[in-house]
C-alpha positions as CSV (number, residue, x, y, z in Angstrom):
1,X,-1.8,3.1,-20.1
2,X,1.9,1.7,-19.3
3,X,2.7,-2.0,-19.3
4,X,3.0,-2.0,-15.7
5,X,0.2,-0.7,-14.8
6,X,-1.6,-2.9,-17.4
7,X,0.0,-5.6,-15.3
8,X,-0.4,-4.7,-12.0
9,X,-4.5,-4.2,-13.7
10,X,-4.0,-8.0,-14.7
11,X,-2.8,-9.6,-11.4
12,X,-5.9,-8.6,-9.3
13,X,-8.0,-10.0,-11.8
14,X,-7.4,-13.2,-9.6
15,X,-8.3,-16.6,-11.4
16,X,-11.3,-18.6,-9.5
17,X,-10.7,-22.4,-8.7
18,X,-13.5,-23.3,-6.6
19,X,-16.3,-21.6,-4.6
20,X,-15.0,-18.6,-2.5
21,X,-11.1,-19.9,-3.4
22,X,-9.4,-17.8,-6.2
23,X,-5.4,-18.0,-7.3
24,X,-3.5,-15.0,-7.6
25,X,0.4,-15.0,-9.6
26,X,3.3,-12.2,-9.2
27,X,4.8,-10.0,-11.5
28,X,8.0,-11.7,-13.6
29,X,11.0,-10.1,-11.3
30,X,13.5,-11.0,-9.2
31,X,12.8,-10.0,-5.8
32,X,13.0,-11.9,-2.9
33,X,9.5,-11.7,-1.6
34,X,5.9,-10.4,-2.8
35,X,5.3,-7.1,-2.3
36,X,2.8,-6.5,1.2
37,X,0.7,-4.5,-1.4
38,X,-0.1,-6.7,-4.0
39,X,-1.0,-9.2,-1.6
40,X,-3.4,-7.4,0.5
41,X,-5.1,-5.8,-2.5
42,X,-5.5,-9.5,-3.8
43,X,-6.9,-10.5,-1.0
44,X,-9.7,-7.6,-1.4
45,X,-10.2,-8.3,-4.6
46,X,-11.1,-12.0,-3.9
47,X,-13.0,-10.4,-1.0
48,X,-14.9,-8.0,-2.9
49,X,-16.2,-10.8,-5.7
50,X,-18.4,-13.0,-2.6
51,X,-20.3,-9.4,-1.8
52,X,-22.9,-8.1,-3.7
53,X,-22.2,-5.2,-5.7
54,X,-24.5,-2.8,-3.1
55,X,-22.1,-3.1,-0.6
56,X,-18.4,-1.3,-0.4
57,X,-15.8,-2.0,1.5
58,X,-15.5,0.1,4.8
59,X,-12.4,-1.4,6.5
60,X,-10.0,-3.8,6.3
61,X,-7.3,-5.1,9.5
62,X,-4.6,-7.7,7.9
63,X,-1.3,-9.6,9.3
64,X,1.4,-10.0,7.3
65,X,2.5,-13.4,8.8
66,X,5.0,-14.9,6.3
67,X,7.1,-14.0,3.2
68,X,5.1,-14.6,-0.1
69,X,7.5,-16.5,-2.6
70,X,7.3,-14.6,-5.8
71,X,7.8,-18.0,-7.7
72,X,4.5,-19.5,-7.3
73,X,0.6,-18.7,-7.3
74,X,-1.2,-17.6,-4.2
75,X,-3.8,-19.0,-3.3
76,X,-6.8,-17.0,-1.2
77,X,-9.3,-18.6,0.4
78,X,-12.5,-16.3,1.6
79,X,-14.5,-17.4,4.5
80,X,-17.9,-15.7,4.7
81,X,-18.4,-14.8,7.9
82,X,-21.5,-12.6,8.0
83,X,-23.8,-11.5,5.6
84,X,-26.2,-8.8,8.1
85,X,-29.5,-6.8,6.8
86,X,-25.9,-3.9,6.5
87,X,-23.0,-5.0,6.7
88,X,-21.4,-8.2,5.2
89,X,-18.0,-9.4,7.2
90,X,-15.4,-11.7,5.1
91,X,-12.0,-13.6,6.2
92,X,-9.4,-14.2,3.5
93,X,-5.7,-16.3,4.2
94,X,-3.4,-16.2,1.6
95,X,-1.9,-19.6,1.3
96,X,1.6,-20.7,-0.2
97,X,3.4,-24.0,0.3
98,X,0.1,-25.3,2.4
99,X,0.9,-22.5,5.1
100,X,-1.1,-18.9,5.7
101,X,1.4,-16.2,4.8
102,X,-1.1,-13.7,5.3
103,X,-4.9,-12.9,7.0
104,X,-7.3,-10.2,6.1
105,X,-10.6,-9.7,7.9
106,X,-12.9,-6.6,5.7
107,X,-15.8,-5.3,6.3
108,X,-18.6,-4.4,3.4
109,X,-21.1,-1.4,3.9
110,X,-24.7,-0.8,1.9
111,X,-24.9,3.1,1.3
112,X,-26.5,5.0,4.2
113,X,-27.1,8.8,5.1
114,X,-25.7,10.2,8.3
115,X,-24.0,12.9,10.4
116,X,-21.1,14.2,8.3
117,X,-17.9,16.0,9.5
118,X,-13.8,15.8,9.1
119,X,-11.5,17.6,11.8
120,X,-8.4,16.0,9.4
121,X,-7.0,19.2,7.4
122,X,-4.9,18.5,4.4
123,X,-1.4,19.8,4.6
124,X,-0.7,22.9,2.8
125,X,1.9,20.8,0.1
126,X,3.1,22.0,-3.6
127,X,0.5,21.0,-6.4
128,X,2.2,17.9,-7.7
129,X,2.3,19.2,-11.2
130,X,5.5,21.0,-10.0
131,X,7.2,18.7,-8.2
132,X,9.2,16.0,-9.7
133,X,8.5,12.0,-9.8
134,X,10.5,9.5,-7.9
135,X,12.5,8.1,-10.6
136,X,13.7,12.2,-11.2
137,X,14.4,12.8,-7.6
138,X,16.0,8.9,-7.1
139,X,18.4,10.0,-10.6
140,X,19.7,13.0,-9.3
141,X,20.1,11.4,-6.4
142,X,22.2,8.2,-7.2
143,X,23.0,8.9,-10.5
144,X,23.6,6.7,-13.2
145,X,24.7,4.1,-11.4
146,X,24.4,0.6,-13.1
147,X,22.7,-1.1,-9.8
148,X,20.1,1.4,-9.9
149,X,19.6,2.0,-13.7
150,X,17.7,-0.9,-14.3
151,X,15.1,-0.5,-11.7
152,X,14.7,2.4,-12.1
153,X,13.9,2.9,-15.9
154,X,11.6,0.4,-15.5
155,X,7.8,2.0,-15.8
156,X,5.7,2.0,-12.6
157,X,2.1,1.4,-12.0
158,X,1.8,4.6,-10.0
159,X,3.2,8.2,-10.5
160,X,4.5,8.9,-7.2
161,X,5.5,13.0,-6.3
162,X,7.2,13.7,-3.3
163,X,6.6,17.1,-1.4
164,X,8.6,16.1,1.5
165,X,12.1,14.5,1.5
166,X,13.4,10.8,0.3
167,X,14.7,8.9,2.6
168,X,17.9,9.0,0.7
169,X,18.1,12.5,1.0
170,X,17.7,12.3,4.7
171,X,20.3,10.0,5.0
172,X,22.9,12.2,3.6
173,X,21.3,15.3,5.3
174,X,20.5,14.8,9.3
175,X,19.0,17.9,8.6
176,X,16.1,16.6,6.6
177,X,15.3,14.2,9.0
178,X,11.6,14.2,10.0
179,X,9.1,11.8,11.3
180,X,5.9,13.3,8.8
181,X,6.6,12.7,4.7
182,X,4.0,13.9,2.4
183,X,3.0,12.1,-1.1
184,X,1.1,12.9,-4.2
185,X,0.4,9.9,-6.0
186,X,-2.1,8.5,-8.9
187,X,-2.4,5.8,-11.4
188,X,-1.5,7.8,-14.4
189,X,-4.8,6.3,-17.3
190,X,-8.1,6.8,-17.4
191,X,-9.5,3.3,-14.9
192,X,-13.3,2.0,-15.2
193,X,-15.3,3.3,-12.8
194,X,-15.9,0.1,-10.4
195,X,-15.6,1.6,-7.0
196,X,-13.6,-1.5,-5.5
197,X,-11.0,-1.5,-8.3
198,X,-9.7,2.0,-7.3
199,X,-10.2,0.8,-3.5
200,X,-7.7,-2.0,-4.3
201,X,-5.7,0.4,-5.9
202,X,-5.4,2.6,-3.2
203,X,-4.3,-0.3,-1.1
204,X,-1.6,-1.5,-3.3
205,X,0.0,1.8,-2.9
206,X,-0.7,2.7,0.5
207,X,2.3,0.1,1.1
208,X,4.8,2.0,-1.1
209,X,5.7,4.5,1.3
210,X,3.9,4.0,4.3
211,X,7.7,2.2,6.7
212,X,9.7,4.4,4.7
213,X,8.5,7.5,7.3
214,X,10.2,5.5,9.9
215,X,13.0,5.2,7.9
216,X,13.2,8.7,7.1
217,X,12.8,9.5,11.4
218,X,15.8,7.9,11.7
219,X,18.0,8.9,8.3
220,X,18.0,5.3,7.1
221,X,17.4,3.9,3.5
222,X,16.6,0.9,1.6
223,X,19.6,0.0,0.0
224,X,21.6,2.5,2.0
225,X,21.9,1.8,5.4
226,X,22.5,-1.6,7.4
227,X,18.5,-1.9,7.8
228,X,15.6,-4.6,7.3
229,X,12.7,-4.5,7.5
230,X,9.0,-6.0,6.8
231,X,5.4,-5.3,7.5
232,X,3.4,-6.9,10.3
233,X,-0.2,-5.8,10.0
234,X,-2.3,-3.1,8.1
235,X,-5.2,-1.3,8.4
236,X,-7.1,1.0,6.2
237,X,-10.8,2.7,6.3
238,X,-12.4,3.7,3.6
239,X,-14.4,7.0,4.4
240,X,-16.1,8.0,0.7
241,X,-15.4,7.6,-2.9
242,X,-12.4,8.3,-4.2
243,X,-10.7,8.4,-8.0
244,X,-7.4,6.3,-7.8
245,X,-6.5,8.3,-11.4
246,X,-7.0,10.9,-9.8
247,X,-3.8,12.8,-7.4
248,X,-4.5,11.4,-3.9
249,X,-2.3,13.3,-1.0
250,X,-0.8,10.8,1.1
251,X,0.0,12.4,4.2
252,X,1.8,10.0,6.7
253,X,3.9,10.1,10.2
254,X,5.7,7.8,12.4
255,X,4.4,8.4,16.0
256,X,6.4,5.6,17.5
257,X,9.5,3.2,17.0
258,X,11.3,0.9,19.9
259,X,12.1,-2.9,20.0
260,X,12.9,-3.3,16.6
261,X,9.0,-2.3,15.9
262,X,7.5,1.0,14.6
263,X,4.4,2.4,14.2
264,X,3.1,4.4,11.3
265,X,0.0,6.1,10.2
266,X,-1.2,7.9,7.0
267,X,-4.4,9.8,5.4
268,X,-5.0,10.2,2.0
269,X,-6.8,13.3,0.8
270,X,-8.0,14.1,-2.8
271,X,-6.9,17.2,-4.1
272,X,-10.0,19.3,-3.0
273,X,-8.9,18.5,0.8
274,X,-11.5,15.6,1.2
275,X,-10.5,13.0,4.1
276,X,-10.9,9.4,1.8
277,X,-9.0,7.1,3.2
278,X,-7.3,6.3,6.9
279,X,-4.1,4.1,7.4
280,X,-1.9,2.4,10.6
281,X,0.6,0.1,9.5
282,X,2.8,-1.5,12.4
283,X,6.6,-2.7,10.5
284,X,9.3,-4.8,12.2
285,X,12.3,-2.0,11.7
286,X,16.1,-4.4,12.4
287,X,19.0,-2.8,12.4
288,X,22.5,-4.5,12.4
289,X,22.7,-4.5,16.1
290,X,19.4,-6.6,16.6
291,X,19.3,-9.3,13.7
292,X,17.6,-12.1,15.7
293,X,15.1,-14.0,13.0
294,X,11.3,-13.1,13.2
């Protein structure tokens, strides 16, 4: 196991301060803001710990509402909201500087039989043992140059395989412009078997990549083009198990951008073709032209 994902392992195992309140830290960088991920898979952890351990998580709907500040703890307070004969409902706000930066609402399931089918087909896509990771792409991509070296020798908590363009690539090549980008991706050691751990995990990285295929609609790039952008809500449902260390297909597309808003949407398969996991995130997508302050 890496030291990043050994960290990554060690933030969500949030610190309790009180009854249904836990605090939650960063990671040591310097960024301007906390990753959308981290916080939303914080929040489910602190979620997940006032349910009993018979019920999973089915859904989740979350608004992003301010930046996190990286400096400083977070701190999540969880409001129980229902506890049913089957289902158990919980409210979570991430708080920093005594304001909500962030709301979750999730919904916990007990284990029940039912009608079963899945009209979602995988796409056909190259078995990710061939293809190459991010940072090998991103090298032959930008180079050795010094303001990317450092970030991007650093070790990741997810091995992340592209079968579909970068957005990088699109924006040198209209040609590989598209508004559908496909993902293999897995946390790369052997994870204990708690079903809401690789839930959370599957959270934390359904963030990664998820604006980046409105990006790649329009051949814009982080760090390339005159672009900013952030993440307004999130949605995820959880269909059945799932192996976060195991490869995960994350199959996404834009359907919609105008008004400096996009829309984006994403299902992750495992590598059998099993449906495991639905996605919608809305982002706020400024260009130069429209910098007005959210």
């Amino acid at each position: 196991m890496n030291e990043a994902l050994k960290e990554l392992l060690d933030l969500l195992d949030l610190e309790q301060i009180e009854l249904d309140i836990f605090r939650g830290r960063s990671p040591e960088e310097r960024i301007q803001r906390v990753f959308g991920g981290q916080v939303a898979a914080q929040a489910l952890v602190a979620a997940g710990r006032t349910v009993p351990s018979d019920r999973h998580v089915h859904s989740l709907h979350a608004y992003f509402i301010r930046p996190g500040d990286p400096s400083i703890p977070i701190v999540y307070n969880v409001e129980r909201v229902r506890d049913g004969r089957s289902f158990t409902t919980r409210r979570v706000v991430a708080i920093q500087h005594g304001k909500a930066i962030f709301t979750m609402s999730a919904s916990f399931h007990v284990v029940e039989e039912g009608v079963e089918h899945q009209a979602a087909r995988m796409p056909e896509v190259p078995d990710p043992a061939t293809l190459p990771t991010f940072q090998d792409k991103m090298f032959e991509l930008v180079g050795d140059a010094p303001e990317y070296r450092d970030w991007l020798s650093k070790p990741r908590p997810v091995d992340a395989r592209y079968a579909s363009p970068l957005t990088w690539e699109a924006y040198r090549d209209p040609a590989l412009r598209s508004a559908e980008t496909n993902v293999w991706f897995r946390y790369d050691a052997e994870l204990p078997d708690d079903p809401l751990l690789h839930i959370v995990l599957a959270a934390y990285a359904s963030d990664f990549t998820l604006v980046d295929t409105i990006l790649l609609a329009h051949g814009m790039a982080w760090g390339a083009s005159d672009v900013m952008g952030a993440s307004l809500d999130h949605a995820m449902w959880f269909h059945r198990p799932f192996r976060a260390d195991e490869w995960l297909l994350y199959a996404q597309e834009s359907p919609w951008s105008m008004g400096a808003r996009g829309l984006a949407r994403g299902q992750m398969f495992t590598a059998s073709g099993d449906l495991v996991v639905s996605v919608v995130q809305e982002a706020m997508i400024r260009t130069k032209k429209s910098q007005n302050r959210r």
